[in-house]
N, C-alpha and C positions, 0 to 999 in steps of 0.2 A: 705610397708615392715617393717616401724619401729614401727609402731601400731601394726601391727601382731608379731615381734619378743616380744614387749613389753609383748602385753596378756599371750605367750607362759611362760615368766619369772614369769609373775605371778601367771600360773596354778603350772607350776614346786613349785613354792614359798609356794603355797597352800597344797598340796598334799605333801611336804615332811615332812610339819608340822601335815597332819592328823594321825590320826591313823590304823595301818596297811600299810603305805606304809614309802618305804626307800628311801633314794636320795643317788647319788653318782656322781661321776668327772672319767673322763676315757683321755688317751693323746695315741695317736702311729701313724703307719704309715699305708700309702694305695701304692698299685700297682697297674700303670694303665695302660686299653688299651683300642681304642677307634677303635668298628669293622664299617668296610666303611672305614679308609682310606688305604693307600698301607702299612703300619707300623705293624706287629704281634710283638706280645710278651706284657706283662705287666713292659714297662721299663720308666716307667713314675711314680715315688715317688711323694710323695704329705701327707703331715700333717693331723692329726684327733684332733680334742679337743671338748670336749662336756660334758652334762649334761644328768642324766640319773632319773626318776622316777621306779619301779616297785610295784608288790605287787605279794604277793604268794596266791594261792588256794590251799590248804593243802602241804603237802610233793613233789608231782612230779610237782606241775604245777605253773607258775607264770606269767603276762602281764608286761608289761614293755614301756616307751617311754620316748624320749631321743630327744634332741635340739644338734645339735652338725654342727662344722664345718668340712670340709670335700674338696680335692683340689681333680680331677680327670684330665683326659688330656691323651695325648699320648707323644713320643718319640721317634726318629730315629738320630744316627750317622756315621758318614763319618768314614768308617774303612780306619785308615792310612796303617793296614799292608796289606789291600787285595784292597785298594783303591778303594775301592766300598763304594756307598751308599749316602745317602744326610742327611743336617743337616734340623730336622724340632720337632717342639716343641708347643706341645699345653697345654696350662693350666687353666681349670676351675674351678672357686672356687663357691662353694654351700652350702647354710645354709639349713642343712637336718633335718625333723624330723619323724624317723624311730617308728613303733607301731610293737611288735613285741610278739610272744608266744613260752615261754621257757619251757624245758619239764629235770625235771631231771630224766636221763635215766640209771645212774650208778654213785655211791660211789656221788663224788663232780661234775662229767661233767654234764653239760646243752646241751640239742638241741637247736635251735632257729628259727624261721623260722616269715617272715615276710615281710612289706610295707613299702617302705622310698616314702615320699613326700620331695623334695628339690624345692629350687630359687637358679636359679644362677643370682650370684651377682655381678660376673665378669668372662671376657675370655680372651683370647690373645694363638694368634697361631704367630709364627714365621718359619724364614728359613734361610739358608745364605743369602739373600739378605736382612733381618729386619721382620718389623710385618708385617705381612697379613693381609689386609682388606680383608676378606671373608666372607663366609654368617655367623650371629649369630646362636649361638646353644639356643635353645629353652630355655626359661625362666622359665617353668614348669617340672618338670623330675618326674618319678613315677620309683621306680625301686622297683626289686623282692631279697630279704634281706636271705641268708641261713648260720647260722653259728653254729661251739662250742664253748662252755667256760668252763674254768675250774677253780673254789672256793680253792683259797690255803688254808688248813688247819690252821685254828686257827689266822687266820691275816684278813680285812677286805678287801684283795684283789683278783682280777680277770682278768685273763687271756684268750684273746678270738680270735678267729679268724673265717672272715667271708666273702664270696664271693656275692657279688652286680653286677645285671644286668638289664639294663635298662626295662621296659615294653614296654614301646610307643620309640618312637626314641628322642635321643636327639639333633638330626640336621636332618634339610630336604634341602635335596640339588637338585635343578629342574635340574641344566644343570653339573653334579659334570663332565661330559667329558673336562671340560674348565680347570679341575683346577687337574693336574698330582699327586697329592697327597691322592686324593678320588678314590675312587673304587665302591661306591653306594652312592644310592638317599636319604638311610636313614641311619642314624650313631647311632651306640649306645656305650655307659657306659658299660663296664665289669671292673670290680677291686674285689683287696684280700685287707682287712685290717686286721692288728693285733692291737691289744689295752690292755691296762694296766686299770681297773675300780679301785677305790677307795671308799668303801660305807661308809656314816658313823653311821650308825647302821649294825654290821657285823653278827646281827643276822636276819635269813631270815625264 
């Protein structure tokens, strides 16, 4: 893993310095929810920070790829006024690198649509009773990347927002009947992130 994050530093390192492509820094937040277990809603927050290459083909069209960290997981708490509900908490942390195809479709907005490859690099699920030893969530994650952004005028920043969902599963659970938190045999990734880019060439 630190061979490969290494080479990654040093394509980004390559390519920002070429010609025709731009580098930028990007920070916000994610919402999460993790479908298979008993838990809806995206109320599981988690941090973004990363690094971003792209490159334009003329006026509407640009490729783009980005190194970045990324915390997913779920979330459920014990409502004191309806006195329902359990405490349970999971948190995955992932070194993702998303390849993605932006389309400028009006005035400053972007479409985007794309493949994140992540590693997770850690996990920990809890409950009122402490951590849970349960089954590991899978070490490889492929997920399916859709968002907007939008170019503030005249500053070299960007505004974006974008919804991630798993491909393949990211937990496989043989016997998930033993364990009152799971609801199916295969678990996935769904999150919203919003994010703040910083380019430093703010001409594109």
């Amino acid at each position: 893993m630190k061979k490969l994050t290494l080479l990654i530093c040093i394509f980004f390192a390559t390519f920002v310095n070429a010609q025709n492509f731009r580098g930028g820094a990007f920070a916000g937040l994610s919402m999460n929810q993790i479908d298979g277990d008993t838990y809806s809603g995206y109320h599981k927050p988690g941090f973004i920070v990363g690094a971003s290459v792209d490159r334009a083909f003329g006026e509407h069209f640009s490729m783009a790829m980005e190194l970045k960290f990324l915390q997913k997981g779920s979330r459920a708490s014990y409502d004191i006024d309806t006195e329902s509900g359990e405490y349970y908490k999971a948190v995955i942390n992932y070194v993702q690198i998303p390849v993605l195809l932006q389309y400028r479709f009006w005035n400053n907005f972007w479409a985007e649509a794309g493949l994140g490859f992540a590693y997770c690099i850690k996990a920990k699920e809890e409950n009122d009773h402490g951590e849970i030893d349960s089954v590991p969530f899978q070490k490889i994650e492929f997920s399916a990347i859709f968002g907007i952004a939008y170019d503030i005028p005249k500053t070299p920043l960007r505004v974006g927002i974008r919804h991630t969902n798993s491909i393949l599963p990211a937990r496989k659970i043989k016997n998930y009947e033993d364990f009152g938190f799971y609801n199916r045999s295969a678990q996935y990734n769904r999150n919203f992130e919003f994010a703040l880019s910083y380019f430093f060439d703010k001409k594109h």
